[in-house]
LOLUMGU-351707 format. One record per residue (C-alpha): residue number from 1; z, x negated, y. Coordinates in steps of 0.2 Angstrom, whole numbers. Example, Ala and Ser with C-alpha at 12.3 -4.5 7.8 and 13.67 -1.06 7.14 Angstrom:
REM LOLUMGU-351707
NODE vexro     z     x     y
NODE     1    39   -62   -22
NODE     2    36   -68    -5
This chain:
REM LOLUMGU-351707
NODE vexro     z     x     y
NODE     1   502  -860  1009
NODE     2   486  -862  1007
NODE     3   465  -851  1011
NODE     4   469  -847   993
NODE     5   487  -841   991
NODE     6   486  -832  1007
NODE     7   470  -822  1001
NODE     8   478  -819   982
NODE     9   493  -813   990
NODE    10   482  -803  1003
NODE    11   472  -795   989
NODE    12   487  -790   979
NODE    13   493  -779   992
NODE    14   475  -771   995
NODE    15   475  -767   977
NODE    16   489  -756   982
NODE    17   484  -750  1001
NODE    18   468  -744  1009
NODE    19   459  -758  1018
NODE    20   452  -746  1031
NODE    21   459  -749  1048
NODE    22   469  -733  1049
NODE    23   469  -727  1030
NODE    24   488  -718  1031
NODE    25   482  -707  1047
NODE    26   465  -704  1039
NODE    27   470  -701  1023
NODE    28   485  -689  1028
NODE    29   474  -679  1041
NODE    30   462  -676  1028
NODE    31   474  -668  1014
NODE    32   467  -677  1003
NODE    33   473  -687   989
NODE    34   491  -688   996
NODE    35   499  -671   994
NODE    36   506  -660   981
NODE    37   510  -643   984
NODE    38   523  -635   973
NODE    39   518  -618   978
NODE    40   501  -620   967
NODE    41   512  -620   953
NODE    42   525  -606   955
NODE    43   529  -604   939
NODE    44   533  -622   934
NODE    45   545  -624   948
NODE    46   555  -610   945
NODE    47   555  -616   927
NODE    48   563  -632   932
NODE    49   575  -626   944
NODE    50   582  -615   933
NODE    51   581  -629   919
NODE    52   593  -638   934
NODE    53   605  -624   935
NODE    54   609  -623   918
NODE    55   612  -642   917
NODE    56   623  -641   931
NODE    57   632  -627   924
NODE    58   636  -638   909
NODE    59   637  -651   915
NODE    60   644  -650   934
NODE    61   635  -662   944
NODE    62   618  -670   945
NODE    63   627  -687   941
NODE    64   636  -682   925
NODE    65   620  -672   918
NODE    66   608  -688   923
NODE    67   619  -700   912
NODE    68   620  -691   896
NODE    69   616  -705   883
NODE    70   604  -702   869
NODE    71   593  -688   870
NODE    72   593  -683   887
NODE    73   574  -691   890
NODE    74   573  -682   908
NODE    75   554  -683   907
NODE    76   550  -676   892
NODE    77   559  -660   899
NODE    78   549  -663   914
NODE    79   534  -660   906
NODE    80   541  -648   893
NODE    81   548  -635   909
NODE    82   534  -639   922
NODE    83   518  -647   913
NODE    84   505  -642   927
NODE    85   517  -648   939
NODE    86   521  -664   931
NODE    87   501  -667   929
NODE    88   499  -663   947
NODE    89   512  -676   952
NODE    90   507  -691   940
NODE    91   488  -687   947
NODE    92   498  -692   963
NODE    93   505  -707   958
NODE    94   490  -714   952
NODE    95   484  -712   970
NODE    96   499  -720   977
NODE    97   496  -735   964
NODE    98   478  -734   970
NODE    99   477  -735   984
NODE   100   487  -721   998
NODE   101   503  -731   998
NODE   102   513  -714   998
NODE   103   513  -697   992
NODE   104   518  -679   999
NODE   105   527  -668   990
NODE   106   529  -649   999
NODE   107   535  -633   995
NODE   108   550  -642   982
NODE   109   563  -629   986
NODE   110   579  -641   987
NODE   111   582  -633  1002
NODE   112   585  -618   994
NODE   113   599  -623   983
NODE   114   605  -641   993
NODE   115   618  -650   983
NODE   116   619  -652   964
NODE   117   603  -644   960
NODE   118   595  -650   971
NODE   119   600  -667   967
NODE   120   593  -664   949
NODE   121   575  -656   956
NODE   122   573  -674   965
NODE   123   579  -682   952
NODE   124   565  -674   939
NODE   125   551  -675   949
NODE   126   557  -695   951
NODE   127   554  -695   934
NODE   128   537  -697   937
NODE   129   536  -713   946
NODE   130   549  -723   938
NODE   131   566  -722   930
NODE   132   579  -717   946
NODE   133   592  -729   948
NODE   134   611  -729   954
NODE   135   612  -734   973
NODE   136   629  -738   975
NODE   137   642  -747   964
NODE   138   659  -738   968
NODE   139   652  -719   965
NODE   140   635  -724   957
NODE   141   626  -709   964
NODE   142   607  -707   957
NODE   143   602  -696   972
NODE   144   609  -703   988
NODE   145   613  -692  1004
NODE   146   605  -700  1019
NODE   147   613  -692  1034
NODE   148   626  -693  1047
NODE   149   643  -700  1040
NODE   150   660  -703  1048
NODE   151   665  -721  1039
NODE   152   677  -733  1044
NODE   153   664  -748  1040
NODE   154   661  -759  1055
NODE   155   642  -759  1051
NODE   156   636  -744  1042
NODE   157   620  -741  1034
NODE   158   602  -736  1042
NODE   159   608  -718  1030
NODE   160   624  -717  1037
NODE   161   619  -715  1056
NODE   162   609  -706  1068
NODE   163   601  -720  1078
NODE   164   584  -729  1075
NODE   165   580  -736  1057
NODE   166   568  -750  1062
NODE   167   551  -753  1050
NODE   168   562  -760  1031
NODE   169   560  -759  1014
NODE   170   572  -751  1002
NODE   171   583  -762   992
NODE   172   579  -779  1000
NODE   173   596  -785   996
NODE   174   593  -784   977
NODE   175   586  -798   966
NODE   176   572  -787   961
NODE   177   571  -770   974
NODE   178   564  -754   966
NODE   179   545  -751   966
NODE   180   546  -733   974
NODE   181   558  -723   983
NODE   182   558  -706   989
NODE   183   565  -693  1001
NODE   184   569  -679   998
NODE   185   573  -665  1013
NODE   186   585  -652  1015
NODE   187   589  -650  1033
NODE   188   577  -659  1046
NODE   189   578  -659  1063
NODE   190   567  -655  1079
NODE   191   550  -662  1076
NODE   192   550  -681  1083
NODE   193   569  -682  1079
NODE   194   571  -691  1063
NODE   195   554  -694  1060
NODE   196   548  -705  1049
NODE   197   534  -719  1050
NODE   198   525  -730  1038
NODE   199   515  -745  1039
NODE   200   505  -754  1026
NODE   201   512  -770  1022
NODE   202   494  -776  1017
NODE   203   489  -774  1036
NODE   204   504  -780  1041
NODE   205   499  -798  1033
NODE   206   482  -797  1041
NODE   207   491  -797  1058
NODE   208   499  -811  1054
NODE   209   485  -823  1050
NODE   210   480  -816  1067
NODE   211   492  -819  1077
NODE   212   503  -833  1068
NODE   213   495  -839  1051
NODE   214   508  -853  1050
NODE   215   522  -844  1047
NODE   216   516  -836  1032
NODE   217   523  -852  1024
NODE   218   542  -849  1031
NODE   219   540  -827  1024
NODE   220   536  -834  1006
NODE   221   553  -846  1007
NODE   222   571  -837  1005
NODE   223   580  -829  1019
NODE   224   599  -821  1017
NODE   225   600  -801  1016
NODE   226   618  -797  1020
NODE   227   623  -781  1006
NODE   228   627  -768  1018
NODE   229   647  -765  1014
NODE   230   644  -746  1009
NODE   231   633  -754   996
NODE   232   646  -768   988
NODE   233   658  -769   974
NODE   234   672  -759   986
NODE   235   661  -751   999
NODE   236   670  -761  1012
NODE   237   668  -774  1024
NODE   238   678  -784  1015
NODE   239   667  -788  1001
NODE   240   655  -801  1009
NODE   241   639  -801   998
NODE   242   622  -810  1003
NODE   243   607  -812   994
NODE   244   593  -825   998
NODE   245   575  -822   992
NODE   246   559  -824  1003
NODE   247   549  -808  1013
NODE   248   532  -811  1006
NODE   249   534  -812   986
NODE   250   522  -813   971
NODE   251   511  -795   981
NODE   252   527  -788   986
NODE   253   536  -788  1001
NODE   254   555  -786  1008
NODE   255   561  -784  1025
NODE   256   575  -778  1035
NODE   257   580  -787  1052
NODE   258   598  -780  1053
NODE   259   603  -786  1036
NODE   260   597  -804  1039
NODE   261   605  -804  1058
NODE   262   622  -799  1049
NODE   263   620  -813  1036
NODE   264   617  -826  1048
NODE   265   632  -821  1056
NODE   266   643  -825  1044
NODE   267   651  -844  1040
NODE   268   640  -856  1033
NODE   269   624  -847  1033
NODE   270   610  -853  1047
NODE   271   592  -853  1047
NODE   272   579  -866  1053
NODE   273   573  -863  1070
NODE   274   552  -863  1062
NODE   275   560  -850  1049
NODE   276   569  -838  1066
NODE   277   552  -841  1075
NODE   278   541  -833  1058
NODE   279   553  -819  1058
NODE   280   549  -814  1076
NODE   281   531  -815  1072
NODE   282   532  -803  1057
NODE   283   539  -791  1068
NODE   284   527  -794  1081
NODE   285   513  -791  1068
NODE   286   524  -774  1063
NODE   287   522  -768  1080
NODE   288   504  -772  1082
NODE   289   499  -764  1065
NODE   290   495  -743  1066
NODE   291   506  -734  1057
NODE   292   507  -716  1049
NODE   293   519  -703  1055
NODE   294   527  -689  1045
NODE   295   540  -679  1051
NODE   296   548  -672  1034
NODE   297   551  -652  1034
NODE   298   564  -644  1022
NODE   299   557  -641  1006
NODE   300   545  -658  1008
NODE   301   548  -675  1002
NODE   302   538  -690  1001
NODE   303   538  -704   990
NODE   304   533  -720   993
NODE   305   528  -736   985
NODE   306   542  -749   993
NODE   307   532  -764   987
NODE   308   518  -761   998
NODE   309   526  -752  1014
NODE   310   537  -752  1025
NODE   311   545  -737  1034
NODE   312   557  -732  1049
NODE   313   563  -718  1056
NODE   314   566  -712  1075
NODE   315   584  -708  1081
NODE   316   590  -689  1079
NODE   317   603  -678  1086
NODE   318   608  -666  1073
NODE   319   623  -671  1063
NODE   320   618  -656  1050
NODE   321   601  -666  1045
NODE   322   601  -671  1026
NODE   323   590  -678  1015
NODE   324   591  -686   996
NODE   325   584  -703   994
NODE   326   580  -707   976
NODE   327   573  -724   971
NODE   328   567  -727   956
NODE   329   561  -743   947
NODE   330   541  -743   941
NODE   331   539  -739   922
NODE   332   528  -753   917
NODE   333   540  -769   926
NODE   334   557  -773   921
NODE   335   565  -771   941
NODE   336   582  -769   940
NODE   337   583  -770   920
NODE   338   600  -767   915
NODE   339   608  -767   933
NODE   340   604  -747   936
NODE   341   599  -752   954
NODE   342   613  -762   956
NODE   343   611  -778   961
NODE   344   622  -789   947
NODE   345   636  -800   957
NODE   346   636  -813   947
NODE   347   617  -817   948
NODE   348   611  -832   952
NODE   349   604  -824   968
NODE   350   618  -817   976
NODE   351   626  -832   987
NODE   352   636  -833  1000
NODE   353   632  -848  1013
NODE   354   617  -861  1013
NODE   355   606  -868  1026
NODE   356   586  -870  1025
């Protein structure tokens, strides 16, 4: 890679992410810009969850309502039921796509109702940023329930367990991973358990011409992404799926060190020891970069744009926290056209083996 590349691909990313040094921590201490509070606008929210209830009593489940075909147009009945609020939030996103990285949303009241509804309220105010997407392939659920789950799967999911969720992006195991995600909270736990932490992906690259500017030429080539099994045709360890595609891509960035340690331990698929070396300098530069930490209450959420960031999350205790994830592909590319967020296994992308 050469000057040029690295400052195109640098620039791309600032477009999205404060330059300041500590623009997440500065942003977020000021309240500005980055939150949305749905108590300024009562009477739209209690517009849209009873909008919520009434689809759910027709219609049972958030998942059933979501996938009426034809005239359902969720964000025309967003702005029809809550128009200030749906103002409010797009005002948001244009600051997210701006500039903050990430928005706040407080005061949503899915913690009030928890389960179908609440699934809907998230799934609305998703609306917003982009068009939600299905997250797994065996129940296809639109809002997915990140929190402490007995499964039989020898490697379960960051949102399946309590421990440490180390800085990742969503959806790195899919051709084309969402634009935004967001979570949603229902139950959280004691502040510094289950917290979450962002870091701007932008300052991240900065870092790295820092500390180790030659392996910005190994981050643009591919690397394997082992599906997790929850996440596969089957859910189960059985189905052995690995996607190869580089960390630093065309201003967008994926990462996730656990998926990339399971596909190399597979048959067949090895890395170049240059390749292993700029992989442990990424980190490094994730380690070295300040990051923004937000411990979610019930009632907040916070949506993030997944091309720029990266996030984590500190271990927790309480197997009662819950959260909805929604993720949600941007309006204006094609990510994920036709898959639903669902990676397609008969891409060209998905491969199981290879050396480089």
């Amino acid at each position: 890679m050469d000057a040029r590349n690295v400052s195109e691909f640098v620039l791309s990313l600032r477009t999205k992410v404060s330059a300041g040094k500590l623009p997440l921590m500065e942003a977020l201490q000021s309240q500005i810009n980055v939150v949305v509070d749905f108590d300024d606008y009562p009477q739209d929210r209690a517009n849209l969850i009873r909008h919520c209830e009434d689809l759910i009593h027709t219609h049972a489940t958030a998942d059933r309502a979501w996938e009426q075909p034809g005239t359902f147009a969720p964000q025309r009945q967003l702005q029809a039921v809550a128009p200030d609020l749906w103002r409010a939030t797009v005002h948001g996103k244009r600051l997210v796509d701006g500039g903050s990285g990430f928005l706040v949303l407080r005061s949503t009241h899915v913690e009030r109702y928890g389960g179908e509804v609440a699934q809907l309220i998230c799934l609305f105010v998703s609306t917003v940023f982009g068009s939600p997407t299905k997250t797994d392939k065996r129940l296809r659920r639109f809002a997915w329930p990140v929190r402490y789950e007995k499964t039989h799967l020898n490697s379960p999911t960051f949102s399946q367990t309590m421990a440490e969720a180390g800085f990742h992006t969503d959806s790195q195991y899919l051709e084309e991973p969402e634009r935004y995600f967001g979570l949603f909270c229902v139950t959280s736990d004691v502040r510094g358990q289950g917290t979450n932490f962002l870091v701007s992906a932008s300052q991240v690259v900065l870092r790295l011409l820092e500390l180790h500017p030659t392996a910005l030429d190994h981050l643009r080539s591919p690397f394997p992404f082992r599906v997790p099994s929850v996440f596969t045709t089957s859910a189960s360890d059985n189905d052995i799926e690995v996607v190869w595609a580089p960390i630093l891509g065309e201003g967008t960035i994926r990462f996730r060190s656990d998926t990339i340690t399971s596909a190399l331990e597979l048959p067949g698929v090895t890395l170049a020891e240059a390749k292993l070396a700029a992989i442990a300098a990424f980190e490094r530069s994730i380690s070295e970069t300040p990051t923004l930490e937000y411990h979610l209450e019930p009632g907040e959420a916070i949506v993030v744009d997944n091309h720029a960031m990266l996030h984590a999350r500190s271990p927790f205790t309480d197997s009662n926290r819950l959260l909805y994830r929604v993720r949600m592909k941007g309006q204006d590319r094609s990510t994920n056209a036709g898959q639903q967020g669902l990676a397609d296994s008969s891409g060209s992308a998905r491969t199981i083996g290879g050396t480089t």
